[in-house]
C-alpha positions in Angstrom: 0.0 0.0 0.0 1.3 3.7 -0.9 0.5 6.4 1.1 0.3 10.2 -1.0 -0.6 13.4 0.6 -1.7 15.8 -1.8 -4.4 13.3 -3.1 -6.9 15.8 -4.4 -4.2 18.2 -5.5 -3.4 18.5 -9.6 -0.4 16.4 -9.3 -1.7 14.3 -6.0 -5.1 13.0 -8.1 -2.8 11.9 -11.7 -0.6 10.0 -9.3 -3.4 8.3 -7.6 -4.9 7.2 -10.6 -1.5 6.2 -12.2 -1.2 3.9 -8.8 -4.9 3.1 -8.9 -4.1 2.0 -12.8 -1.1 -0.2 -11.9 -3.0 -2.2 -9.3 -1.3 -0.9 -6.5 -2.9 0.0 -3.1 -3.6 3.5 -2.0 -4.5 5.5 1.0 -4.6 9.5 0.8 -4.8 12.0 3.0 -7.1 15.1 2.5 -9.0 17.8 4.3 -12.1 18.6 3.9 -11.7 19.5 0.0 -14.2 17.6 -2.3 -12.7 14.7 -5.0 -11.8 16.4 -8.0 -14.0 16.6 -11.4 -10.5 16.1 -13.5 -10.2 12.1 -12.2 -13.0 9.5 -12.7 -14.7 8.8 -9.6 -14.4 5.1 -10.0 -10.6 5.3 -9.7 -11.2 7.8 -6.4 -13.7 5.2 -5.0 -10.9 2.8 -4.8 -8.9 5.0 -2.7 -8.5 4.7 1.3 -8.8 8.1 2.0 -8.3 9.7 6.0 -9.1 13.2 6.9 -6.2 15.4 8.1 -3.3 17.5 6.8 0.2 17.5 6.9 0.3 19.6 10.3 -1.5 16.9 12.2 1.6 14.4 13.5 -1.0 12.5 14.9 -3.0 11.6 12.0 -0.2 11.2 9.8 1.6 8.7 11.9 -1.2 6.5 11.9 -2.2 7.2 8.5 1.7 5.3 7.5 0.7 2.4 9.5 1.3 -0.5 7.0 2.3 1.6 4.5 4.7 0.4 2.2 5.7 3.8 0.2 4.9 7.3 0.5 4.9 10.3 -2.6 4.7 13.2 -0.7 2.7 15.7 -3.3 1.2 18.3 -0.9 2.3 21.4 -0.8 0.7 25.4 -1.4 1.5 27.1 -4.6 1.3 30.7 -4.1 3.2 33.6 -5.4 1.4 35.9 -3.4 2.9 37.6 0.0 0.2 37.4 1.5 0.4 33.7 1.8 4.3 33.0 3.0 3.8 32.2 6.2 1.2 29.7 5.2 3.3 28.2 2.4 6.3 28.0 4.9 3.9 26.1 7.2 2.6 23.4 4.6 5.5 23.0 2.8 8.6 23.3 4.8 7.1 22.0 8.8 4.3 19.4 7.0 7.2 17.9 4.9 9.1 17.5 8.2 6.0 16.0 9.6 6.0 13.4 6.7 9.3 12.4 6.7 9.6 12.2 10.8 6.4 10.0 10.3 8.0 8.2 7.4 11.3 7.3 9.7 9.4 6.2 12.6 7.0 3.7 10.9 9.9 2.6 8.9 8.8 3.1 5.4 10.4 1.5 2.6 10.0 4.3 -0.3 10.0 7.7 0.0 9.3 9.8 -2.9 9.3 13.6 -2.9 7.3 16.0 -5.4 9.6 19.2 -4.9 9.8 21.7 -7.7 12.6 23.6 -10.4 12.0 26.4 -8.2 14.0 24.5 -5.1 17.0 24.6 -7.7 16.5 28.5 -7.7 16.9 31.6 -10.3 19.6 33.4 -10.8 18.4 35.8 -12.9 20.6 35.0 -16.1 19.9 32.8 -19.2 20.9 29.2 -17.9 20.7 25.6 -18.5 20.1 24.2 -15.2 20.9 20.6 -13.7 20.4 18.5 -10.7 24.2 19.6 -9.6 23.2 23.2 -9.5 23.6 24.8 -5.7 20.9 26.8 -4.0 21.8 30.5 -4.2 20.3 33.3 -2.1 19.4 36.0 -4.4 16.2 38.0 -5.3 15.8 35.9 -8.3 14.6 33.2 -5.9 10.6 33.2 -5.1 9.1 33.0 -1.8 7.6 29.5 -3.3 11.0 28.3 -4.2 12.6 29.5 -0.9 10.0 27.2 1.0 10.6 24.0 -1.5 14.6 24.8 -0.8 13.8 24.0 2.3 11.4 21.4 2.4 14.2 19.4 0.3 16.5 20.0 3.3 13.8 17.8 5.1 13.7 15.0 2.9 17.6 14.8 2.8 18.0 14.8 6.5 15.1 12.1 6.5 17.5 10.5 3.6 20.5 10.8 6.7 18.5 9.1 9.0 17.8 5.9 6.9 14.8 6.5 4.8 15.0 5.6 1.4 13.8 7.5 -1.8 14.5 10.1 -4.4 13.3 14.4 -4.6 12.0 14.7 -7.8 11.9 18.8 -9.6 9.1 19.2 -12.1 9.1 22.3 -14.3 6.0 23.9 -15.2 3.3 21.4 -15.0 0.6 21.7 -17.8 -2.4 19.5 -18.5 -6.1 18.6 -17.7 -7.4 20.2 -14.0 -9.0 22.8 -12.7 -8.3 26.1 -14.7 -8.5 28.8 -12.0 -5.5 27.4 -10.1 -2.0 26.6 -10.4 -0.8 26.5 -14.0 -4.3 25.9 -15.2 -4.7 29.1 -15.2 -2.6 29.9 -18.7 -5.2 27.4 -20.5 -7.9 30.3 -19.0 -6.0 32.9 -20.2 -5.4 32.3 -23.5 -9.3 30.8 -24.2 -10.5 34.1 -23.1 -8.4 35.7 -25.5 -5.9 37.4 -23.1 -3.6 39.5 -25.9 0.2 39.8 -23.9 3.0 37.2 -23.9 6.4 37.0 -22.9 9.7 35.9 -24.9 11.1 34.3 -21.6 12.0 30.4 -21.9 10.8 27.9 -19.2 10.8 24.0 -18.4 7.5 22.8 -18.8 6.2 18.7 -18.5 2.8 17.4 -19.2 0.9 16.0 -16.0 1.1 12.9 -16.6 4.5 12.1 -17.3 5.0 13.3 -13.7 2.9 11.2 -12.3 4.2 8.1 -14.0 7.6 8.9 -12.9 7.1 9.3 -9.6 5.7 5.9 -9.5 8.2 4.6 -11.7 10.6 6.3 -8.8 8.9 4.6 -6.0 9.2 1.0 -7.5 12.9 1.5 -8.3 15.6 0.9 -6.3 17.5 4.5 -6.9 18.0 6.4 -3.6 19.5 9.3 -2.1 19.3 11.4 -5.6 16.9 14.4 -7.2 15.6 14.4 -10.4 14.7 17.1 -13.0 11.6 16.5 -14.6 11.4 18.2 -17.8 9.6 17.4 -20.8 10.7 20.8 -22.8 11.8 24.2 -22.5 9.6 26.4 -24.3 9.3 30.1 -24.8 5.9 31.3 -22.8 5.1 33.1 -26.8 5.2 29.0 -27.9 3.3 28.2 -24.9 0.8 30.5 -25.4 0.3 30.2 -29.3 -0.1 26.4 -29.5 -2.9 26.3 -26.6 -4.6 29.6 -28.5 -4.3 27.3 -31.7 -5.6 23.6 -29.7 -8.3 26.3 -28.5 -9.6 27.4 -31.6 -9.0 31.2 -30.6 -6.8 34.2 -31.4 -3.3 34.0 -30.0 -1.8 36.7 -27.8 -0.9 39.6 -30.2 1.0 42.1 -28.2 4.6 41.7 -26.5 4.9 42.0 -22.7 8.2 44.1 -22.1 9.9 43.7 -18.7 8.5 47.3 -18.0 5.3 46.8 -18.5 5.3 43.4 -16.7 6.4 45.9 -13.7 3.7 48.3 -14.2 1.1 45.1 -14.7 1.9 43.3 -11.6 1.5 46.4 -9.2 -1.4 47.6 -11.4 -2.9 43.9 -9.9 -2.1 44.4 -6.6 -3.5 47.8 -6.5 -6.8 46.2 -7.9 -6.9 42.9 -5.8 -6.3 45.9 -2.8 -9.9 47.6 -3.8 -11.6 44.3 -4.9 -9.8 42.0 -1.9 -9.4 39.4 -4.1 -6.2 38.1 -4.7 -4.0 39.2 -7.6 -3.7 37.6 -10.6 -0.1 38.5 -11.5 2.3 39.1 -8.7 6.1 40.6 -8.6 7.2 36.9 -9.2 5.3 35.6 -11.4 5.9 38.5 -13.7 9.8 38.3 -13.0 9.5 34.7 -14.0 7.4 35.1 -17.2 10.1 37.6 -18.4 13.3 34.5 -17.5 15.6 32.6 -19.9 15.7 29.3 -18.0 16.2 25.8 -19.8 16.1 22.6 -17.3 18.2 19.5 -18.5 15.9 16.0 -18.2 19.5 13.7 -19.1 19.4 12.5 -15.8 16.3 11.2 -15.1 16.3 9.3 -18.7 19.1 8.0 -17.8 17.9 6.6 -14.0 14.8 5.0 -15.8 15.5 3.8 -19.6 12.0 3.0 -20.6 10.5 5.9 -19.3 9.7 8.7 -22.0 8.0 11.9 -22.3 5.3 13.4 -23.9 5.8 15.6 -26.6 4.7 19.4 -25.0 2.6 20.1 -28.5 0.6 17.2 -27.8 0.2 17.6 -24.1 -1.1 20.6 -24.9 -3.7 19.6 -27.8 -5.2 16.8 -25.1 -5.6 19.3 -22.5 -7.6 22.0 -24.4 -9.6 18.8 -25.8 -10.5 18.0 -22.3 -10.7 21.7 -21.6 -13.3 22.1 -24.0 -15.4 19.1 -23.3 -15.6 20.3 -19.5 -16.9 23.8 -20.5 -19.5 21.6 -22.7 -20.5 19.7 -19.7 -20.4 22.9 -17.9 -17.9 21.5 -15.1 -15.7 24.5 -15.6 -16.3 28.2 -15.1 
C-alpha cells in the first residue's frame, strides 16, 4: 500500500490514478476539499482516503501504518505575500512531519514532489541541472525558498535511513481545474488574453509526472533528485499552441519587462480595492520575463524505458479535455 498526501491536488489525483491503474494499493490523505471533477470517480472510490493535513503528527503517523511507500505531493503554490507564512507552514514543517512520520513507521520508499523552483533563479539565461547549488538572491521566489527548504527535510530524512529520491518538475501543464495553479494559462489564453512574454521555461505534461514518480517509488535508486522536464519552451510558444488547440486568437502584443512591472503592481492595486487576490504578482511576472532551460538527461538515464510526452501534444489533449468540461459545464 502507498501512502500520498496531496491526493486531491493537480499532481496528487494523476498519481493516484497512475497507482490506482497499476494495481497498486492506495490510502490518501485530504482535508475537507471535495474529489476532483478532473479524475474519474471510479478510480477515487478505490482510494482509502483519512481526513487530516500534513500539520496533524498525529493523524499522519497512523495514517503510514502498514504503509509500504509514500509520494509526498502536498504542498501550497502561491506567489502571493500574503500567503508565505502559510506556504512555509505546509510546505517546509508538514514535509518534516511526513518524513519524521516516514522514519518512525519505517517506510520503505519515499518519494518527494519538490519543484525547479527548489534549484532557484539566478536571474541570467541558464541551463540548469540536478548539480546546480541553492543560491540566495532576489531571483529566488518565496515558493522556491519554501521547497529549498522542504528538500533540506527529505535529505536529512534520507540521513537518518529513509529511502527515496526528490523529484523537480518544471512547469506542470495538462487537464485540471483552470482557475488554479498553471491551469490558469489554459484560462488565459481561451478568453483571449492578448500579452505574452519571450522568456523560456521548463514545462512537463501531468502525466508524465505522475508516472515517474511511481516509476521512482518501484525502483531501487535512492539518495538522488531528479529534473523533470519534458521541454523548454518560450511562454510566446506556450501561449500560441494552446490559442491554436483552442480554436482562438493568439496573444498579439509583447509583454516588455516594464510593462510586466507596471502590470503586476497595477494587480495588486486592484486585488487591494476588490480583496481578491492578484492575478499576477512581482514573481510571477519576473519569472514570465526569464531565460531558464532545465536539463531531463538525468532522469532518462535513471529510468531507460520511461519517455516523455511531446509538450505540443500535451497541450492539444488538455484543451480537448478543456473544451469538453466547459461543454459539460464543469468549468467556469
Amino acid at each position: 500500500m502507498v501512502f500520498v498526501t496531496g491526493g486531491t491536488g493537480f499532481l496528487g489525483a494523476y498519481i493516484i490514478k497512475h497507482l490506482v491503474g497499476k494495481g497498486i494499493p492506495v490510502r490518501a490523505l485530504h482535508r475537507n476539499s471535495a474529489p476532483p471533477f478532473f479524475i474519474s470517480d471510479a478510480i477515487f472510490k478505490k482510494v482509502e482516503w483519512v481526513q487530516g493535513d500534513v500539520l496533524d503528527v498525529t493523524v499522519l503517523h497512523e495514517a503510514l501504518q502498514g504503509a509500504a511507500g509514500v509520494i509526498h505531493a502536498a504542498a501550497l503554490v502561491s506567489y502571493q505575500p500574503a500567503d508565505r507564512r502559510r506556504m512555509f507552514q505546509t510546505n517546509v514543517d508538514g514535509t518534516a512531519n511526513v518524513v519524521n512520520a516516514a522514519i518512525e513507521n519505517n517506510i520503505d520508499r519515499f518519494v518527494h514532489i519538490s519543484s525547479i523552483a527548489a534549484l532557484g533563479r539566478s536571474g541570467k539565461s541558464e541551463k540548469v541541472t540536478e548539480d546546480r547549488k541553492w543560491e540566495d538572491n532576489k531571483s529566488n521566489t518565496q515558493y522556491g525558498i519554501t521547497k529549498h527548504l522542504a528538500e533540506m527535510e527529505v535529505w536529512r530524512g534520507f540521513a537518518e535511513g529513509l529511502h527515496g529520491v526528490i523529484l523537480n518538475p518544471s512547469m506542470i501543464l495538462g487537464f485540471g481545474d483552470w482557475n488554479q495553479s498553471s491551469g490558469t494559462l489554459f484560462k488565459s489564453v481561451y478568453e483571449e488574453f492578448p500579452f505574452y512574454t519571450t522568456g523560456i521555461n521548463g514545462f512537463v505534461g501531468v502525466d508524465d509526472v505522475a508516472e515517474a514518480a511511481v516509476q521512482f517509488l518501484q525502483s531501487g535508486v535512492h539518495q538522488k533528485r531528479f529534473i523533470v522536464n519534458g521541454d523548454n519552451w518560450s511562454f510566446q510558444d506556450v501561449f500560441n499552441a494552446i490559442a491554436d488547440a483552442f480554436g482562438v486568437k493568439r496573444p498579439r502584443m509583447r509583454a516588455t519587462p516594464l510593462m510586466g512591472e507596471l502590470a503586476w503592481r497595477s494587480a495588486r492595486l486592484k486585488a487591494f480595492f476588490t480583496n481578491k487576490k492578484p492575478v499576477l504578482s512581482k514573481e510571477t511576472a519576473r519569472v514570465a520575463q526569464a531565460e531558464t532551460r532545465y536539463d531531463n538527461t538525468a532522469l532518462l538515464q535513471a529510468l531507460p524505458q520511461f519517455s516523455f510526452t511531446p509538450l505540443e501534444q500535451v497541450i492539444k489533449e488538455a484543451c480537448a479535455q478543456y473544451l469538453q468540461a466547459l461543454k459539460e459545464g464543469k468549468l467556469k
